[in-house]
C-alpha positions as CSV (number, residue, x, y, z in Angstrom):
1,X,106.9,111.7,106.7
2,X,105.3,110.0,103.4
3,X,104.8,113.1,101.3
4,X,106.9,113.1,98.3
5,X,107.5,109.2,98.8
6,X,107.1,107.1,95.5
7,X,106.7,103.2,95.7
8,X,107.5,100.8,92.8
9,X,105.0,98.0,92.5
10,X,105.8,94.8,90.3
11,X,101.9,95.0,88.7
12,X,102.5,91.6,87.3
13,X,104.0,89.1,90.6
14,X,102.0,87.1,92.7
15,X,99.6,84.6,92.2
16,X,97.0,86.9,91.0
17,X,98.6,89.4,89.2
18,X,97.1,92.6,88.9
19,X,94.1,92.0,90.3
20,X,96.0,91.8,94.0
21,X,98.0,94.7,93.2
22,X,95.8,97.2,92.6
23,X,93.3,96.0,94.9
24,X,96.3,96.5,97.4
25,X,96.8,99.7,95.9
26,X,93.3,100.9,96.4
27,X,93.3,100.1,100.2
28,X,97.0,101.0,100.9
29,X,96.1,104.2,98.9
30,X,93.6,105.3,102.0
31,X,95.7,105.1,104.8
32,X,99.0,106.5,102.9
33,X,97.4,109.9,100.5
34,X,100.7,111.4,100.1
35,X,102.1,108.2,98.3
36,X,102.4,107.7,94.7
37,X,103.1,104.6,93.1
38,X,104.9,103.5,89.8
39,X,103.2,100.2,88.5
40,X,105.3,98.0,86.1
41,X,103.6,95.5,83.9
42,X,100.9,94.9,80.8
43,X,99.5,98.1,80.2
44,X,96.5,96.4,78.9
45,X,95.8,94.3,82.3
46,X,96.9,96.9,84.6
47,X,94.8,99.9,83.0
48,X,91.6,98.6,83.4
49,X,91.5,98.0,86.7
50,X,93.0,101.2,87.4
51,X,90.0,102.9,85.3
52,X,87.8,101.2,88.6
53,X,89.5,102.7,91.0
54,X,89.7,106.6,90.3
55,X,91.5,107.2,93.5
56,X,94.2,104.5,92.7
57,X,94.5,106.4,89.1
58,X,95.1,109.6,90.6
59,X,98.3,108.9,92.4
60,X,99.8,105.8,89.8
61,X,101.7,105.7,87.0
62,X,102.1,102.5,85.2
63,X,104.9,101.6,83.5
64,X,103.8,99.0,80.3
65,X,106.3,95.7,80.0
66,X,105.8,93.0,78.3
67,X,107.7,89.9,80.0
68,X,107.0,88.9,83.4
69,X,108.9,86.8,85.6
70,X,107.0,83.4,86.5
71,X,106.3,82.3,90.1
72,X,108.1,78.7,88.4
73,X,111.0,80.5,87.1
74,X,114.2,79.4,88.7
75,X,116.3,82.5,89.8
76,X,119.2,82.0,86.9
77,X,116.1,81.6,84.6
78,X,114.2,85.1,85.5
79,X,117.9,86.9,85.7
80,X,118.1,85.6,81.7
81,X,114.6,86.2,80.4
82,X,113.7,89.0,82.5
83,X,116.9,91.2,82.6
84,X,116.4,94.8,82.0
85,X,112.9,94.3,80.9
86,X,110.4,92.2,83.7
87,X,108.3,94.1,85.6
88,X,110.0,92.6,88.8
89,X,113.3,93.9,87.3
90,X,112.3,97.4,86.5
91,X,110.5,97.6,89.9
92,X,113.6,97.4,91.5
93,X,115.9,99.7,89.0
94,X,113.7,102.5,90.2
95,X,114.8,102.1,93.4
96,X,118.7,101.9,92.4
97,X,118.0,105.0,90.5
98,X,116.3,106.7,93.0
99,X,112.6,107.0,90.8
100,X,111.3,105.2,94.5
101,X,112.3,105.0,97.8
102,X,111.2,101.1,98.2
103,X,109.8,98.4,95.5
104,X,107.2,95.8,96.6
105,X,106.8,92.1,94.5
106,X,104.5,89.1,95.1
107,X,106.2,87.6,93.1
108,X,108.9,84.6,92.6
109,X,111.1,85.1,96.1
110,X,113.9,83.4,94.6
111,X,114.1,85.7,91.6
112,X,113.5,88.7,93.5
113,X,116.4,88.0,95.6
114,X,118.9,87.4,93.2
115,X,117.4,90.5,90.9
116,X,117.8,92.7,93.7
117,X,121.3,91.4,95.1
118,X,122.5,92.3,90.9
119,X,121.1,95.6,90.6
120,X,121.2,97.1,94.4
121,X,124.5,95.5,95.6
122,X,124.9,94.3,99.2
123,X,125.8,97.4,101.5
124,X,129.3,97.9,103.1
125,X,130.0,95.5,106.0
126,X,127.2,93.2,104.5
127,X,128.4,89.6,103.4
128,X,125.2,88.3,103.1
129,X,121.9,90.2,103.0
130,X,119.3,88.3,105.3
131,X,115.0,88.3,104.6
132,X,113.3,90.1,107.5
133,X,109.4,90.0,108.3
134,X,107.1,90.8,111.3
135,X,106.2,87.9,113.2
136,X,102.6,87.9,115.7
137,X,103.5,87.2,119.3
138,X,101.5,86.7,122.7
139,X,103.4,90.4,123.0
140,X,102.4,92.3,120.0
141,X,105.1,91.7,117.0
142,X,108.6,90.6,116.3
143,X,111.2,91.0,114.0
144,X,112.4,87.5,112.8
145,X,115.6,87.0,110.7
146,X,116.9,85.5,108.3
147,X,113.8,84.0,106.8
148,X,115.0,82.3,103.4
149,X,117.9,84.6,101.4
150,X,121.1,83.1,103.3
151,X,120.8,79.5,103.9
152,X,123.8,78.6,106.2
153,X,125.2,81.9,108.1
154,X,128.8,81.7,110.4
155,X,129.1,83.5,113.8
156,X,129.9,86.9,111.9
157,X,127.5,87.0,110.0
158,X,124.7,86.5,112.6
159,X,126.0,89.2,113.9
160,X,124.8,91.4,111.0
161,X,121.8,89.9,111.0
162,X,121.4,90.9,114.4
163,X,122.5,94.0,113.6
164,X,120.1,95.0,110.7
165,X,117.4,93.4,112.8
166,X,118.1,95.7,115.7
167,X,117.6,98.5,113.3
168,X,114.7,97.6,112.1
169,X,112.6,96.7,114.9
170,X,113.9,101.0,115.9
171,X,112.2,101.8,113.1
172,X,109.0,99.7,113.3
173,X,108.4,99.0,117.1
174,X,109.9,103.2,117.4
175,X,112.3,101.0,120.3
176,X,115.5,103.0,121.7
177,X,117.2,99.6,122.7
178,X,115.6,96.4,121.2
179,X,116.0,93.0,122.5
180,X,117.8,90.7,120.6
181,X,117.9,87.0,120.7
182,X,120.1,84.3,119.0
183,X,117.9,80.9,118.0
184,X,119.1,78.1,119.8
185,X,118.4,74.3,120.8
186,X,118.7,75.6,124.5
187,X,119.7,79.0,126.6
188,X,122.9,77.6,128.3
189,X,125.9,78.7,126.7
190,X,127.4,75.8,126.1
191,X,125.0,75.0,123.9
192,X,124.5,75.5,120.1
193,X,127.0,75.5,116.7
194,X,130.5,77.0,117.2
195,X,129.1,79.9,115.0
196,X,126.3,80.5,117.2
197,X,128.3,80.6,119.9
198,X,130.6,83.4,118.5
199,X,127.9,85.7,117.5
200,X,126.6,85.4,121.6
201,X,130.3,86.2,122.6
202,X,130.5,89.9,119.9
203,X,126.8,90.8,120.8
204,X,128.0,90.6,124.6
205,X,131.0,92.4,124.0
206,X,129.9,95.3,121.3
207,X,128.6,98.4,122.0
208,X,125.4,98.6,119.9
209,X,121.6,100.1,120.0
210,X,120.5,96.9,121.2
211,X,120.2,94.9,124.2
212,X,121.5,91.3,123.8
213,X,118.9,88.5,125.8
214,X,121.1,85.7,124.8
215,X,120.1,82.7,123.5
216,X,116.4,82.1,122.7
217,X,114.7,78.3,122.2
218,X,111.5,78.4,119.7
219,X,108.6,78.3,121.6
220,X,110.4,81.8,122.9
221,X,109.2,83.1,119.3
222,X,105.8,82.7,119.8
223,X,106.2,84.2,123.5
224,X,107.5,87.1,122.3
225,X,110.6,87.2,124.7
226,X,112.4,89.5,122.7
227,X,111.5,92.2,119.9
228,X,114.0,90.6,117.2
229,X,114.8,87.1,116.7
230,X,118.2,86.3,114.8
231,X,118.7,82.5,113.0
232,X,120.3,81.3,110.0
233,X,117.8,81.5,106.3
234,X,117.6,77.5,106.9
235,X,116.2,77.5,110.5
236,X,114.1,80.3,110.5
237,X,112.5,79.3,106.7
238,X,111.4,76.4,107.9
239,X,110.4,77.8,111.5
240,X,108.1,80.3,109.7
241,X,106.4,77.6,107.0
242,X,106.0,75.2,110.8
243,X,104.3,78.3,112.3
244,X,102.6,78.7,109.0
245,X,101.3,75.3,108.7
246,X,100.3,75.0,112.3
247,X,97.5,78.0,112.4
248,X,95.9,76.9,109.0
249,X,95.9,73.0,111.1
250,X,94.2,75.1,114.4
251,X,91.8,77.0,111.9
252,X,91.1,73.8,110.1
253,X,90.5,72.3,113.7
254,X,88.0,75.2,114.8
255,X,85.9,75.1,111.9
256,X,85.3,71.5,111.7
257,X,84.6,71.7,115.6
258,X,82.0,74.4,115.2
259,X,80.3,72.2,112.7
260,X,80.3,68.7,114.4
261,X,76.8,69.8,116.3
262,X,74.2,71.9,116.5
263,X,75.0,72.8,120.1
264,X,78.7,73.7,118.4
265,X,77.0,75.9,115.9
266,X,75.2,77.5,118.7
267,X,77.9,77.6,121.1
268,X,79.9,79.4,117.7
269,X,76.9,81.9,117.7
270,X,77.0,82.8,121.1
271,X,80.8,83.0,121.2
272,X,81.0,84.9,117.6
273,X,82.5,88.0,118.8
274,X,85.7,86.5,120.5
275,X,85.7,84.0,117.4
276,X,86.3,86.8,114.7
277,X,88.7,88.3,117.5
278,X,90.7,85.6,117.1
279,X,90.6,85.1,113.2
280,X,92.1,88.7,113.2
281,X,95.0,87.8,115.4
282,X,95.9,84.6,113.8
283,X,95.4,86.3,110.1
284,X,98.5,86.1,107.9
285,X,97.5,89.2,105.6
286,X,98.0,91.8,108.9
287,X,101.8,90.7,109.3
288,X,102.4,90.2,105.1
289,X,105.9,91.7,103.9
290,X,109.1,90.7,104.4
291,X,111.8,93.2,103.7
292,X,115.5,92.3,102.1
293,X,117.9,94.0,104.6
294,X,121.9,94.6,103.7
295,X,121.2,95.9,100.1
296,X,121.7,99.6,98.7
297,X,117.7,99.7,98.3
298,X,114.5,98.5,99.8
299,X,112.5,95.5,98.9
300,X,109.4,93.9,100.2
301,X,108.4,90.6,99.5
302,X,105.0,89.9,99.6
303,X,103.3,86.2,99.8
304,X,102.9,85.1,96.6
305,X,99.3,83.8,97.5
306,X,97.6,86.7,99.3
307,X,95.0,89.2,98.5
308,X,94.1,92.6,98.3
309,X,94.2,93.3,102.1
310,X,97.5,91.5,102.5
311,X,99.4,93.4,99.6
312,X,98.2,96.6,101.2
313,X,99.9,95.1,104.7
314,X,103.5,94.7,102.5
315,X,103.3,98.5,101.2
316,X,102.6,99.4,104.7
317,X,106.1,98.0,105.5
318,X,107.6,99.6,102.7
319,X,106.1,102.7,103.5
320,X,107.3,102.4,107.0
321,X,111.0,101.5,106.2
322,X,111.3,104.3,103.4
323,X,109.5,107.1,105.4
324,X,112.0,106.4,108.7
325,X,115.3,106.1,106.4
326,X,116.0,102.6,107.5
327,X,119.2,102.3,105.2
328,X,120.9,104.7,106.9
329,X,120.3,103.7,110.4
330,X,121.4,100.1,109.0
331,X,124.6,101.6,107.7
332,X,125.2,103.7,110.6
333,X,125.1,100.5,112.9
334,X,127.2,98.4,110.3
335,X,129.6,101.1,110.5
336,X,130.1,100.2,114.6
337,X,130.2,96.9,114.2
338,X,132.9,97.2,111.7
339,X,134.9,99.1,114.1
340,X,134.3,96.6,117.2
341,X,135.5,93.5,114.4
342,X,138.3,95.3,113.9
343,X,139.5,96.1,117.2
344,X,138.6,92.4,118.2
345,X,140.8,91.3,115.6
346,X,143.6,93.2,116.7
347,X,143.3,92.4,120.2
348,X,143.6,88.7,118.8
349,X,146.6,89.1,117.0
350,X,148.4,91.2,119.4
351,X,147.4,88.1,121.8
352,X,148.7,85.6,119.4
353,X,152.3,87.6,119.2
354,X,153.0,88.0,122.7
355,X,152.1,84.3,123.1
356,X,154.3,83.6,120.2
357,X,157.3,85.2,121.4
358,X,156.8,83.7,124.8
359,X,157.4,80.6,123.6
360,X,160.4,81.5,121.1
361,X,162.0,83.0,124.4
């Protein structure tokens, strides 16, 4: 359900600014009527482009600021100059003080993270929050995670991330029992980092909404093996900007194909329909919005670069996640897992005191 939902735009992130946001706005605007949407930024850039768009002006309200974090701004930088004050900042406050459900920015990711991990906390159970987006599959969709906010994760805290993954792929793939797979340099379990390892061992052994796969390999990402796929920030960052870089090198490879000859131009003619088939599938707008998981608050990213149609795609996400009360489910989840740590750890140290009186006796 969307009515009553209010989402917090940072009018000012991005590469474009404004223009994007409201453009986003406009087309989101269609497909979500019973959404309103707090805008924070210049007044004096923001308002005009509103007066364009009636429909857009109907359901907004912006919120005037002068500063603006910068897409150069190291994160200590933005936390200084745009404390209390940036549009990215007060974007997210409204969500810690319950004005909106969910906050989206284009803007810097690095300054959005650590803005959002000072004002909305990390949730119980959480050590480290973890960057979640939608990634396009021979399947449909996965979820993919961590993508950038924790660089370097141990066997626990994989574990989360598989956790909050499993949670939200319930909520956007409406899945009972996702599958979940662990990143890996092969799918024998003697393979993989000692922390990788650990996580496989909990996810076989807890009782969560999720079915565990075991270890995936990365061409098993583009397969779509399973519905959520859990790494580390530094892996899957620099899995998604190789996936990233490889479609722009195939679309690059297309075009200057279809323009090599002019029995390629024709043979593009003829085959236009299954050509603009494939632009759609392989177009990074429709899977734009990546969503901060383990805070007390939603936030999407979007890419900093995109347009209109792709800002629309990340309020789609944060509509989705805000209408389906991801936060609890996440919590709710944590909450098991908490319970299974606990009674592992137990079980350990009961272990290591029988063993250690054994050998006093």
């Amino acid at each position: 359900m969307t009515r009553g939902l209010t989402i917090a735009l940072d009018g000012m992130g991005g590469d474009h600014g404004p223009e994007t946001v409201i453009g986003g706005v406009e087309v989101a605007s269609v497909r979500h009527p019973d959404v309103r949407f707090l805008i924070y930024g210049d007044e004096t850039k923001i308002r005009p482009l509103l007066e364009k768009h009636p429909r857009v002006l109907s359901v907004s309200e912006i919120v005037h600021t002068d500063v603006a974090v910068s897409m150069e701004d190291k994160p200590s930088q933005a936390l200084r100059r745009g404390r209390k004050t940036s549009s990215m900042w007060l974007a997210i406050d409204a969500v810690k003080e319950g004005r909106a459900q969910a906050a989206v920015s284009a803007g810097n990711t690095g300054a959005l993270m650590a803005m959002a991990k000072v004002i909305l906390k990390t949730m119980p159970n959480v050590e480290r929050p973890a960057l979640a987006a939608l990634w396009p599959t021979a399947r449909g969709e996965s979820v993919a995670l961590d993508l950038g906010a924790t660089v370097g994760a141990d066997g626990y805290q994989l574990v989360q991330f598989a956790v909050m993954g499993e949670a939200f792929a319930r909520v956007i793939f409406n899945l009972e029992r996702p599958t979940v797979g662990l990143l890996n340099i092969g799918e024998e379990e003697v393979k993989g980092t000692e922390g990788v390892k650990l996580a496989a061992q909990m996810l076989r052994e807890a009782d969560l909404p999720m079915h565990f796969h075991g270890f995936v390999e990365g061409d098993d990402i583009a397969k779509g093996t399973v519905d959520v796929i859990v790494t580390d920030g530094y892996t899957g960052n620099i899995a998604l900007k190789t996936a990233e870089g490889m479609v722009r090198l195939v679309v690059d490879y297309l075009r200057a194909a279809m323009r090599s000859s002019l029995l390629s131009r024709l043979g593009y003619l003829l085959a236009y329909g299954a050509f603009r088939a494939l632009a759609k599938k392989l177009d990074p707008r429709a899977s734009n919005g990546a969503v901060f998981l383990g805070l007390n608050g939603l936030v999407v990213k979007s890419h900093g670069g995109t347009d209109a149609i792709g800002f629309a795609a990340a309020i789609d996400v944060a509509v989705d996640v805000a209408s389906a009360d991801l936060l609890s489910k996440i919590v709710a989840d944590l909450d098991r897992l908490s319970g299974f740590a606990t009674a592992v750890a137990n079980r350990k140290e009961n272990a290591d005191i029988v063993e250690s009186e054994a050998v006093l006796s």
